[in-house]
VOGU-3710 file (C-alpha; in Angstrom, 3 decimals, decimal comma):
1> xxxxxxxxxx> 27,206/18,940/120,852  30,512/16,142/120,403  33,291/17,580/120,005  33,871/16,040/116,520  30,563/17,613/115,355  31,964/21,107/116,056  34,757/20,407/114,172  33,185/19,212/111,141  31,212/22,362/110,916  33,833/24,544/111,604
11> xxxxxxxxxx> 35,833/22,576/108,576  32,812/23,058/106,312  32,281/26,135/107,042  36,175/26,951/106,321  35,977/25,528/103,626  33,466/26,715/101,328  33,715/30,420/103,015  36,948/30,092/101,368  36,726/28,092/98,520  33,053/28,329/97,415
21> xxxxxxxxxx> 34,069/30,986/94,961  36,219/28,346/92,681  33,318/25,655/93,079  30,473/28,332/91,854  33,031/29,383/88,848  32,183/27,029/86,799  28,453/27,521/87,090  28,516/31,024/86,975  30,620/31,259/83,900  28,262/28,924/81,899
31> xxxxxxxxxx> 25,255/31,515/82,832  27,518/33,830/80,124  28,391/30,748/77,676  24,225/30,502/75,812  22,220/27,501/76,150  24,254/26,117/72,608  27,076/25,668/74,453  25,605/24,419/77,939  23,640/21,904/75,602  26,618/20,883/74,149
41> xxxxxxxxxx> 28,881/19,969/77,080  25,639/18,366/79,090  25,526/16,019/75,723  28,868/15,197/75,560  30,371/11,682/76,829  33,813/12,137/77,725  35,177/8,401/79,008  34,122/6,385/76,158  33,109/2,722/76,186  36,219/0,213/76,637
51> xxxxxxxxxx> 38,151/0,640/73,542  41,592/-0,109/72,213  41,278/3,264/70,110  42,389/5,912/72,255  45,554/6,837/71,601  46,775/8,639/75,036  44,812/9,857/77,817  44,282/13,567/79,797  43,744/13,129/83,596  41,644/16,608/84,310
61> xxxxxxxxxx> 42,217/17,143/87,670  39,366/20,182/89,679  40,581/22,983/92,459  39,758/22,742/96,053  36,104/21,996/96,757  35,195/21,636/93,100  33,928/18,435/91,035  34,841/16,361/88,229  32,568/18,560/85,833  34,892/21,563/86,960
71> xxxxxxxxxx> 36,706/21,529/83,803  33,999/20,269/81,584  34,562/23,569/79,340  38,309/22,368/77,824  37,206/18,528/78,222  34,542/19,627/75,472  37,849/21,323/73,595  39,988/18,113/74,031  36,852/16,423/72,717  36,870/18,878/69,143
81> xxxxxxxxxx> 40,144/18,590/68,769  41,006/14,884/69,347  37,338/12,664/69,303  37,854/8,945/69,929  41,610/9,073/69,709  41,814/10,860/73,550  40,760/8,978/76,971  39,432/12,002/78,751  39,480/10,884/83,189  37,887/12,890/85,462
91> xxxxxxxxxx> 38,556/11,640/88,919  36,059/11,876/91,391  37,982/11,278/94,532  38,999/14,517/95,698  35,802/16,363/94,943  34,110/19,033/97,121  35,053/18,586/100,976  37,352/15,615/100,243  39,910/18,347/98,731  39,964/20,086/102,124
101> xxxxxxxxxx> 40,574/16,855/104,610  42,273/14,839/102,360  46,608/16,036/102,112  47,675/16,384/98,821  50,057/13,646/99,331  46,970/11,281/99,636  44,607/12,733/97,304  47,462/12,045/94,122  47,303/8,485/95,489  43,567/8,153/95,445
111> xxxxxxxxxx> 43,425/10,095/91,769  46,474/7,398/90,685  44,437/4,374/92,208  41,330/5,706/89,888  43,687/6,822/86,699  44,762/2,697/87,185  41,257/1,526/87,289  40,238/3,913/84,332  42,867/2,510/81,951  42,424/-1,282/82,985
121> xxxxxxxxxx> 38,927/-0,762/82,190  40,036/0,642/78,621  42,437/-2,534/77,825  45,686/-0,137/78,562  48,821/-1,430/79,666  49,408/1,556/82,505  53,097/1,955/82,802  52,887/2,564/78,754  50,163/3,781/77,947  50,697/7,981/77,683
131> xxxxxxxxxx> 48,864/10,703/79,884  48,825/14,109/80,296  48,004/16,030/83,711  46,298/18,993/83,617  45,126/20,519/87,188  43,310/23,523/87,911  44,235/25,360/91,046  44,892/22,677/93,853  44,460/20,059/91,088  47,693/21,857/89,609
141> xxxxxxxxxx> 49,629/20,681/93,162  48,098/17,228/92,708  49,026/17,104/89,149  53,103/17,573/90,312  52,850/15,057/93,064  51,382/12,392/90,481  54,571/13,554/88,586  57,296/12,867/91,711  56,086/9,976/93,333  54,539/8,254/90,086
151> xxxxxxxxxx> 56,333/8,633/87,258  57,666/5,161/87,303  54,314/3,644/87,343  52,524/6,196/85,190  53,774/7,229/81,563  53,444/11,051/82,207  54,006/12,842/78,947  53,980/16,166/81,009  51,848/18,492/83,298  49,824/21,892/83,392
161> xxxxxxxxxx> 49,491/23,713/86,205  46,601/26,384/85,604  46,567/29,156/88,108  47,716/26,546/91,035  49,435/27,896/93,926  52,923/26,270/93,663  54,302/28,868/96,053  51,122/28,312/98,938  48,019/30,740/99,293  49,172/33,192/101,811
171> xxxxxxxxxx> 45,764/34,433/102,222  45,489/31,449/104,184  47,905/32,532/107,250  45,796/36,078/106,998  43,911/37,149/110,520  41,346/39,601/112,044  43,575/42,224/112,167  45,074/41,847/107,935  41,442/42,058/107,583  40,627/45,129/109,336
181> xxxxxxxxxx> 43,826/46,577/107,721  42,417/45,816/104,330  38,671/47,157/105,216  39,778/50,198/106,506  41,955/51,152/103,547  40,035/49,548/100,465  36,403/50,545/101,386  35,853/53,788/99,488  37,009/51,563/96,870  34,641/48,675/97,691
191> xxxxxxxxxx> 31,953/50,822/97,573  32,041/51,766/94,087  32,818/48,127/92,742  30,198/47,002/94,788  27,839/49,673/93,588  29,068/48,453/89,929  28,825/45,140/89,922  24,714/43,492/89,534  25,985/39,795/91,283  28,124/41,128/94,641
201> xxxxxxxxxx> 26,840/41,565/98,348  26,381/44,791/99,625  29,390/46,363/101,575  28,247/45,453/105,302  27,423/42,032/103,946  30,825/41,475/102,296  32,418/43,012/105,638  30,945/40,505/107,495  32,113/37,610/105,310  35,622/38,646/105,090
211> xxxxxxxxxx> 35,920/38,661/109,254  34,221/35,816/109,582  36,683/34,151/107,569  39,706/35,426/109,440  38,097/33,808/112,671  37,242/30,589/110,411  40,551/30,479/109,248  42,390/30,681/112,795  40,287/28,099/114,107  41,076/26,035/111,189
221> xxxxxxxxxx> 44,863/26,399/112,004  44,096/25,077/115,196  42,270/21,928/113,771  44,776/21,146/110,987  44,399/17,212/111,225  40,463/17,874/109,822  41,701/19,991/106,795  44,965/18,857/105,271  44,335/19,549/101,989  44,118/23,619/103,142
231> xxxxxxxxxx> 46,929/23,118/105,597  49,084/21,642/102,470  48,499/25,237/100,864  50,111/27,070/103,618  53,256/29,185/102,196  56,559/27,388/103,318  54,866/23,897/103,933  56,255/20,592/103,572  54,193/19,825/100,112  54,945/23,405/98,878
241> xxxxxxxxxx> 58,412/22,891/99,795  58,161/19,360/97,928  56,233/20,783/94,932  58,608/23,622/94,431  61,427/21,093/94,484  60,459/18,426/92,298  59,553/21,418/89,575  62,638/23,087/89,975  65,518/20,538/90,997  64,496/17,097/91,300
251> xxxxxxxxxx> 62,228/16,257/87,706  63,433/14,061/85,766  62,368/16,261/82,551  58,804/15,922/82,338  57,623/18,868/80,719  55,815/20,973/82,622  53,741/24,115/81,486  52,741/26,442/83,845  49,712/28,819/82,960  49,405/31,952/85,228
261> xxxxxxxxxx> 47,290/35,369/85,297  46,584/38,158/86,656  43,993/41,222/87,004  43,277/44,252/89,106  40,022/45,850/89,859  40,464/48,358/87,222  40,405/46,387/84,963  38,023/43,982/85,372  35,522/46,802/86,368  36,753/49,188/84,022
271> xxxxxxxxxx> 36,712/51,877/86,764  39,675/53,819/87,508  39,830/56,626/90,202  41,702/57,154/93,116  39,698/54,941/95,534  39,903/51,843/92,920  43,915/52,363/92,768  44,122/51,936/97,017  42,040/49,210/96,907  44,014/47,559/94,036
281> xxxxxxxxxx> 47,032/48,192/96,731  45,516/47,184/99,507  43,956/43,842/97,875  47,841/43,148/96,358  48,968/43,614/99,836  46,364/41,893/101,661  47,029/38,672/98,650  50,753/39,315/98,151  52,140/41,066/101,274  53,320/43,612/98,399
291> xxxxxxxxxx> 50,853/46,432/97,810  52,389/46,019/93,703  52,142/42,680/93,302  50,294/40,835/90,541  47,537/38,457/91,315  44,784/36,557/90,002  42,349/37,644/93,109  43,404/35,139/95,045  46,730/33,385/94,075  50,198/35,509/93,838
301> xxxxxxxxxx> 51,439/35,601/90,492  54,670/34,819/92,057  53,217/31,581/93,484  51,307/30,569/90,743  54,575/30,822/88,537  56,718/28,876/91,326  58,977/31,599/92,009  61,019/33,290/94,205  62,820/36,681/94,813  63,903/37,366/91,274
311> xxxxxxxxxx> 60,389/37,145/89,940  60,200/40,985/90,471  62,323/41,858/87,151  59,232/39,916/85,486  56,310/41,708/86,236  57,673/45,276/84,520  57,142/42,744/81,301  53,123/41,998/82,022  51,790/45,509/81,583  50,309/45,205/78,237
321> xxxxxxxxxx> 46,598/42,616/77,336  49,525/39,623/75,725  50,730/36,564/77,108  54,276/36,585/78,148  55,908/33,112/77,020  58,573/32,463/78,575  60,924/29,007/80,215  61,986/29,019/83,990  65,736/30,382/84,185  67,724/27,093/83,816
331> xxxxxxxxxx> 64,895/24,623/83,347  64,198/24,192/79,898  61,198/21,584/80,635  59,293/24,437/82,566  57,515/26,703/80,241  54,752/29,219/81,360  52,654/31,794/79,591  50,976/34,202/81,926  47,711/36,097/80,922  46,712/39,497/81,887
341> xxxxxxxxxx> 43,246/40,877/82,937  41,827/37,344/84,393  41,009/35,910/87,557  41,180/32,724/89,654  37,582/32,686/89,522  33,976/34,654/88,921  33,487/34,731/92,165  36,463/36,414/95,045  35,906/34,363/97,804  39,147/36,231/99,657
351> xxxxxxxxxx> 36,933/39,220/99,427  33,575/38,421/100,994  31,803/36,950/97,733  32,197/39,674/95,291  31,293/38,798/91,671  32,474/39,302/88,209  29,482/41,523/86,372  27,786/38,863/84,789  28,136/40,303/80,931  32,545/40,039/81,649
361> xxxxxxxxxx> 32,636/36,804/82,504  34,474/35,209/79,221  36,331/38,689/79,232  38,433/37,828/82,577  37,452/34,152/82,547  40,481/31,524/82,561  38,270/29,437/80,511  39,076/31,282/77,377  39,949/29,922/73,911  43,626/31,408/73,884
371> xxxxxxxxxx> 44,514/29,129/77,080  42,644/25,977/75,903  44,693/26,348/72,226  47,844/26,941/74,118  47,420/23,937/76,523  46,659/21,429/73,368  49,735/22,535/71,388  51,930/21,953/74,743  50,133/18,074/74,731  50,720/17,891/70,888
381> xxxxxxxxxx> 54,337/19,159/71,168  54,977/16,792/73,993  53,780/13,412/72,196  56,685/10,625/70,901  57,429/11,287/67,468  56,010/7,863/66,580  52,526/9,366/67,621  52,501/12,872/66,390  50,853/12,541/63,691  47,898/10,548/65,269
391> xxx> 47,476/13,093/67,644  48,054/15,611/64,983  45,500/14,542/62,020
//
């Protein structure tokens, strides 16, 4: 076998052992959403025709090996609330495997070369013509690239980040032996979720997956030039390094909201012993490298919020079922809102493939109405007074 065809399947398989989880969430949410609402978002058109009617436009940008349908849930919403006034674009060029070779650097300039195309087709002049980011996951990281290297050729009204991993995904740098660690002290645990829950793998099976992964993902480390787009999500990377800067330092005031969450087993199984509580510890350590830190199952809360050290005197705050609102300490552009009791996805892919119960998944789904209401009063607050009260009526 070449040696290029070993490293293609070793990049696959990295990939979507990692990542397969997001790409399935979509899928496996809709099983809980009834056949109205399936019907509904197969039977809606989302780029119209070209028109001279829409007023601004919402770039939806997917997570690491997902598609442009991804976020068809809250293009339906943008479609209620707006119709034929908003250009909904769904770009196409990062999706599925292209996420994991492509850097992040280069996947914002492929999404900008088909956000160019979209709005020539539409008769829009492009360095006028308002748009909103909104990125899901690695999208999110796109999303704030667009927003540093393109804001003089793009009229970026502002940017959501929804549970993107602005600080890395340190599960990433994890190996055999982080996995062993994690096995050995989270498996009474593991036993009862996995005894609880009618979609997950059995133990041995999620075992399996979990190790196989930590030898996937040191191989991958090795072969970094055939997955840049998971090599860009490494903690303390260049991009991350980039992305944390041009949030915190060097923006030039586009507003940015950043929407976060987190859950534990206990509550998104509703079982609470003594086993459950030292897995929740060892899954926040194995996630966070802190056996009490918040997560959403896969992303640190602390990364998804881009910050650093001081984030600790937050969390005492996010013990109750409401959103915390809040603005990053001396950057009144940055807002967040972080959401208890929800997950990166219905499926943990960091834990061998374990599922949400099928009957929870719009309890501790991100997709929720809360999140899609909050997002489209950020893109209403953030539109030139001139157009408020198109976007408004």
């Amino acid at each position: 076998m070449k040696p290029t065809t070993i490293k293609c399947i070793f990049l696959i398989y990295f990939a979507i052992s990692i990542f397969v989880g997001c790409k399935n969430h979509t899928s496996t949410l809709q099983m809980g959403l009834g056949s109205s609402k399936q019907s509904e978002i197969e039977n809606t058109s989302y780029v119209s025709e070209a028109t001279h009617n829409k007023h601004f436009g919402v770039v939806l940008l997917h997570g690491c090996m997902g598609t442009e349908k991804e976020l068809d849930l809250f293009a339906l919403a943008l479609d209620k609330k707006f119709g034929d006034r908003v250009l909904i674009i769904k770009p196409t060029c990062r999706k599925e495997t292209k996420s994991v070779i492509c850097s992040i650097e280069d996947q914002a300039k492929k999404v900008f070369e088909e956000i160019e195309n979209v709005l020539k087709n539409n008769n829009k002049t492009i360095k006028s013509f308002p748009v909103f980011l909104i990125g899901y996951s690695q999208g999110g990281l796109v999303a704030c690239v667009l927003g540093d290297q393109y804001k003089n050729k793009l009229n970026i009204r502002s940017i959501v980040t929804w549970h993107s991993p602005l600080g890395g995904v340190p599960v990433l740098e994890r190996n055999c032996n982080d996995i062993k660690e994690f096995i050995n002290e989270g498996q009474d645990g593991l036993k009862n979720i996995l005894s609880s829950s009618d979609a997950s793998p059995d133990l041995n099976t999620a075992k399996k997956e979990m190790k196989q992964q930590a030898c996937i993902l040191s191989i991958g480390r090795i072969l970094s030039c055939w997955n840049r787009g998971l090599q860009d999500m490494l903690p303390g990377g260049l991009c991350i390094q980039d992305i944390r800067k041009f949030i915190r330092e060097t923006n030039q005031g586009i507003p940015i909201l950043i929407i976060a969450g987190h859950g534990s087993w206990t509550e998104l199984f509703k079982i609470n012993d003594s086993n459950i509580e030292t897995l929740n510890q060892a899954s926040a350590n194995f996630l966070t490298k802190n056996s009490n830190g918040k997560h959403d199952m896969l992303i640190p809360l602390k990364s998804q919020l881009c910050r650093g050290p001081s984030f600790d005197d937050l969390t005492i705050l996010t013990n109750d079922n409401e959103p915390i609102h809040g603005t990053m300490p001396g950057k009144d552009h940055v807002k967040y809102c972080i959401y208890s009791n929800v997950t990166h996805s219905s499926v943990f892919p960091a834990f061998g493939g374990i599922c949400v119960n099928k009957d929870d998944y719009d309890k501790v789904s991100i997709w929720n109405e809360a999140v899609e209401n909050r997002i489209i009063e950020f893109i209403q607050g953030h539109f030139s007074d001139a157009n408020k009260a198109d976007i408004n009526n």
